[in-house]
C-alpha positions as CSV (number, residue, x, y, z in Angstrom):
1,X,41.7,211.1,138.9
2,X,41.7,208.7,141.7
3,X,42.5,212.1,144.1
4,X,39.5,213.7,142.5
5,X,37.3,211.1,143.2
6,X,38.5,210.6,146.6
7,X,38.0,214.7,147.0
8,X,34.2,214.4,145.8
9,X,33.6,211.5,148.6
10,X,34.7,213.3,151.1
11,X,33.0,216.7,149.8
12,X,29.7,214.1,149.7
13,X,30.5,212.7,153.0
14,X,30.7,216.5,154.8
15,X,27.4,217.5,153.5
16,X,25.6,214.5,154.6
17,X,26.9,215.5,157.8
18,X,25.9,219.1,157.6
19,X,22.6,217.7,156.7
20,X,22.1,215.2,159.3
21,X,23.1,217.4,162.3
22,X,21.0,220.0,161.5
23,X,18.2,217.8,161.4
24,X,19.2,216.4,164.9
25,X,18.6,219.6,166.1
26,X,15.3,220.6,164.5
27,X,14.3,217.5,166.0
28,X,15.5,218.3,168.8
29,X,14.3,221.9,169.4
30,X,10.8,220.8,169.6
31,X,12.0,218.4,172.6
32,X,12.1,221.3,175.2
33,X,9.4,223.4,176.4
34,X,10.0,226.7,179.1
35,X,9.7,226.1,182.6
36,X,6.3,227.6,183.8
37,X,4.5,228.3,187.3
38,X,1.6,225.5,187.5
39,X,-1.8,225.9,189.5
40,X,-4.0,223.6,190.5
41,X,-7.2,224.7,192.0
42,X,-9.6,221.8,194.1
43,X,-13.0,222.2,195.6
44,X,-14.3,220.5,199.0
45,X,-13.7,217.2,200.3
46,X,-13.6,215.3,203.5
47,X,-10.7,214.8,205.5
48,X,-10.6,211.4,207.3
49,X,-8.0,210.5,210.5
50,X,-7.7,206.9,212.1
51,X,-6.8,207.8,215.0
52,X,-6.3,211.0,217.7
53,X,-2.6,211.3,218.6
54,X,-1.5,208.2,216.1
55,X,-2.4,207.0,212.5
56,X,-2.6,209.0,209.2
57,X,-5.0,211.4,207.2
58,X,-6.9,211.1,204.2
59,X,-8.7,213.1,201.4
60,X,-10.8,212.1,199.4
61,X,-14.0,213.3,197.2
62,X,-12.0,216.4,196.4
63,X,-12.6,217.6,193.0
64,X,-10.6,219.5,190.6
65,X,-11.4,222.9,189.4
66,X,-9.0,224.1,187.5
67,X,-5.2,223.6,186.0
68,X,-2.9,226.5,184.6
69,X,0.4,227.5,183.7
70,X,1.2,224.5,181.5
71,X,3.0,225.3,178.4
72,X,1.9,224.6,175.4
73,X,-1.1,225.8,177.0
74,X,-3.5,223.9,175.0
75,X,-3.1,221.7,178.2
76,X,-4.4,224.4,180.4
77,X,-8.2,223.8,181.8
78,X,-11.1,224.9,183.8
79,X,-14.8,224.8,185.1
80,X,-16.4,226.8,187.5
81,X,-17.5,225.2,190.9
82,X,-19.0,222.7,191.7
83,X,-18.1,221.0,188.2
84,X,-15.1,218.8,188.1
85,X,-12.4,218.5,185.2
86,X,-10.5,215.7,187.8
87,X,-9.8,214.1,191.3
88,X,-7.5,214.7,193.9
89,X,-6.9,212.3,196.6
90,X,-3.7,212.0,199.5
91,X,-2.8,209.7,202.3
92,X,-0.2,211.1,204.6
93,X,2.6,209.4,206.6
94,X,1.8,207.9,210.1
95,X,1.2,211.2,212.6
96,X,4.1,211.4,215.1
97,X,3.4,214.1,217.2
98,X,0.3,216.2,218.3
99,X,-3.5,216.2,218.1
100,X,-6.0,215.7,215.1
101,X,-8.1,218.1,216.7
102,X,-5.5,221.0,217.2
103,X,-2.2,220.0,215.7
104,X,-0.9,217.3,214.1
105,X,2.1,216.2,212.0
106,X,3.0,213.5,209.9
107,X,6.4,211.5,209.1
108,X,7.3,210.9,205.0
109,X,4.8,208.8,203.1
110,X,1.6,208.5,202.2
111,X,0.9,209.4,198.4
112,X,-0.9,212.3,196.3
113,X,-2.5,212.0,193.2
114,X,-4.0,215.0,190.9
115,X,-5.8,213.2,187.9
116,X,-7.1,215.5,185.0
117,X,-9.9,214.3,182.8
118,X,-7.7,215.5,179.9
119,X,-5.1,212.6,181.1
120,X,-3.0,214.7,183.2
121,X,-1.9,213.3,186.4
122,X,0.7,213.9,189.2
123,X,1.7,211.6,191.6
124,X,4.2,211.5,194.6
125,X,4.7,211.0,198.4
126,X,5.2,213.1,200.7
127,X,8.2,214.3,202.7
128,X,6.6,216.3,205.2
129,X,3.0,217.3,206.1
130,X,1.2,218.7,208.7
131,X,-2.5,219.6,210.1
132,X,-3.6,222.5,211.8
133,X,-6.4,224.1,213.6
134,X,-6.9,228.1,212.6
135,X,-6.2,230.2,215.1
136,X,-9.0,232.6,216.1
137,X,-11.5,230.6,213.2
138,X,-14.0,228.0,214.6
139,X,-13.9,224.5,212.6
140,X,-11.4,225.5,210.2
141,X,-7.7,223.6,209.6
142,X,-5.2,223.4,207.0
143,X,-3.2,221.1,205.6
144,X,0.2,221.4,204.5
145,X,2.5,218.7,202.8
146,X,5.5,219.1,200.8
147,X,6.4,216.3,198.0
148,X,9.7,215.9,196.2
149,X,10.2,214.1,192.9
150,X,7.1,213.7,192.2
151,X,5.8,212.3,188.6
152,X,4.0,214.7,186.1
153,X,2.6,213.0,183.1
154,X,0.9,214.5,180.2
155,X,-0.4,212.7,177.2
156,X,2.0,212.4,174.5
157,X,4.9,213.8,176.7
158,X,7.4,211.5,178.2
159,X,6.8,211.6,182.1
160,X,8.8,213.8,184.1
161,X,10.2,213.8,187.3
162,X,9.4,217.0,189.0
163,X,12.4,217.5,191.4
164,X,11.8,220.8,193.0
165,X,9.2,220.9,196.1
166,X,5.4,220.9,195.4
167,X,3.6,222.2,198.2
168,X,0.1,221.3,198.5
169,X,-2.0,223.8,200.8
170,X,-5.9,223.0,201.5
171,X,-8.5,224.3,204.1
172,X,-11.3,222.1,206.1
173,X,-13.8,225.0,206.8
174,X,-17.2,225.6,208.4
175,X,-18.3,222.4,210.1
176,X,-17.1,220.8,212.9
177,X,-15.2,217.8,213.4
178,X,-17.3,214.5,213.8
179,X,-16.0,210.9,215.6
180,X,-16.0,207.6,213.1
181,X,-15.1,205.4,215.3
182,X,-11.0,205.5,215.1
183,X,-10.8,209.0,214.6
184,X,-12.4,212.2,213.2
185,X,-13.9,213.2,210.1
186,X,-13.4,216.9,208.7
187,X,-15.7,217.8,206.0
188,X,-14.8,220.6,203.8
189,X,-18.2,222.8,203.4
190,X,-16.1,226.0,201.7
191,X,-14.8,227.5,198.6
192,X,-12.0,226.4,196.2
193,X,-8.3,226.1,197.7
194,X,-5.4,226.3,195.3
195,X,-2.1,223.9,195.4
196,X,0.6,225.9,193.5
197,X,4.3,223.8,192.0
198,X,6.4,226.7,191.5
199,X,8.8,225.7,188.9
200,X,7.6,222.6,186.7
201,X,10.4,220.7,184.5
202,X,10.3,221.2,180.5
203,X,8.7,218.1,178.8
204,X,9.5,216.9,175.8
205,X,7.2,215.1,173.6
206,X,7.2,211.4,173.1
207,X,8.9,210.9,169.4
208,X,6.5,209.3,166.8
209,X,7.8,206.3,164.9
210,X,8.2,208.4,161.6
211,X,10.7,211.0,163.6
212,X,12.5,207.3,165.0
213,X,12.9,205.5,161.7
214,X,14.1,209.1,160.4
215,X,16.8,209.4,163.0
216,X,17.6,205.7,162.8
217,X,17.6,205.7,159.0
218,X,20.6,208.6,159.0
219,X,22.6,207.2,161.9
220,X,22.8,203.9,159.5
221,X,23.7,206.3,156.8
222,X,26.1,207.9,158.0
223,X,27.6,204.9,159.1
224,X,27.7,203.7,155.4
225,X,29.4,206.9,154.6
226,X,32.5,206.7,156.8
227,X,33.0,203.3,156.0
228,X,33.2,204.0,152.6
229,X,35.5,207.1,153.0
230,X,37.5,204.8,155.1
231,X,38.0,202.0,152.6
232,X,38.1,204.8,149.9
233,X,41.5,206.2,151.8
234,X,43.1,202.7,152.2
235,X,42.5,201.9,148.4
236,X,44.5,205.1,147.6
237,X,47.4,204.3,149.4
């Protein structure tokens, strides 16, 4: 008798198991989402130096465009120029070699930040970046920095540390430079430029209390369980 009811215990005890483990891992299916290629798109701007051979660059009054690739795409977004769905705005490293006006670059530093009205944001520093003029095309330059480990947030997803390199490419075109007093000023009179991060981390959403207490609730559970199944075996013997 005393075997039999030690045999249903344990029999009890296994399924609760089962049970418990394979809602770990429907929980924990919806944790992960595929890698995906992610595309910003901005649109103008003015570039601003403080200095000619020294000092840093800055962006600012650059507006977003577009966003794509994110998966679940429901996060994806657009509007067609000049309307904004978001900011961008960087400040590189101190220059240490070259010319504003032909070719500059910068030491690590500075910062980046992409802000989406829909709450998106990315935000980093930069490990490398670099200025220069186009060859062969009056009053045009490009810019080219590189940040690593940068932060992607998304609402309702835990942040994530983006550890591959996001290079960010954009174009001052069509007017020429101007002095402001330290510096130059570089005002970006053309189209739309795209920034591209190749391969963006999986996200995983940020658990709701219910799907806590749940996971909470069994661990306690289960505790009770083998407690009982131990004290259940040291009774028998």
């Amino acid at each position: 008798m005393r075997e039999g009811t030690r045999s249903n215990r344990v029999g009890v005890f296994m399924k609760f198991v089962r049970s418990f483990v394979l809602a770990a891992v429907a929980v924990c299916a919806v944790c992960a989402t595929s890698a995906a290629q992610v595309v910003f798109t901005n649109y103008d701007g003015t570039f601003t130096s403080t200095g000619t051979t020294t000092g840093t660059l800055s962006l600012a009054g650059s507006t977003l465009t577009g966003l794509s690739g994110f998966n679940p795409s429901s996060f994806d977004t657009s509007a067609t120029p000049p309307a904004s769905v978001g900011t961008l705005a960087l400040t590189t490293g101190s220059m240490t070699s070259g010319n504003i006006l032909t070719s500059a670059t910068f030491a690590s530093g500075g910062s980046v930040s992409f802000t989406y009205t829909n709450g998106v944001t990315f935000t980093g520093s930069f490990t490398s970046a670099s200025w220069t003029a186009v060859t062969g095309v009056p009053n045009t330059w490009t810019f080219t920095g590189t940040v690593m480990n940068g932060t992607l947030t998304v609402p309702g997803y835990n942040p994530a540390t983006v550890g591959t390199a996001v290079t960010v490419n954009l174009t001052a075109v069509l007017q020429a430079p101007t002095a402001n007093g330290l510096g130059y000023t570089f005002v970006d009179t053309g189209g739309p430029t795209n920034f591209t991060q190749p391969t963006l981390v999986a996200i995983s959403p940020v658990p709701e209390p219910g799907t806590l207490t749940l996971l909470g609730s069994g661990l306690v559970s289960l505790g009770f369980f083998a407690r009982r199944r131990l004290r259940g075996s040291s009774a028998s013997k």
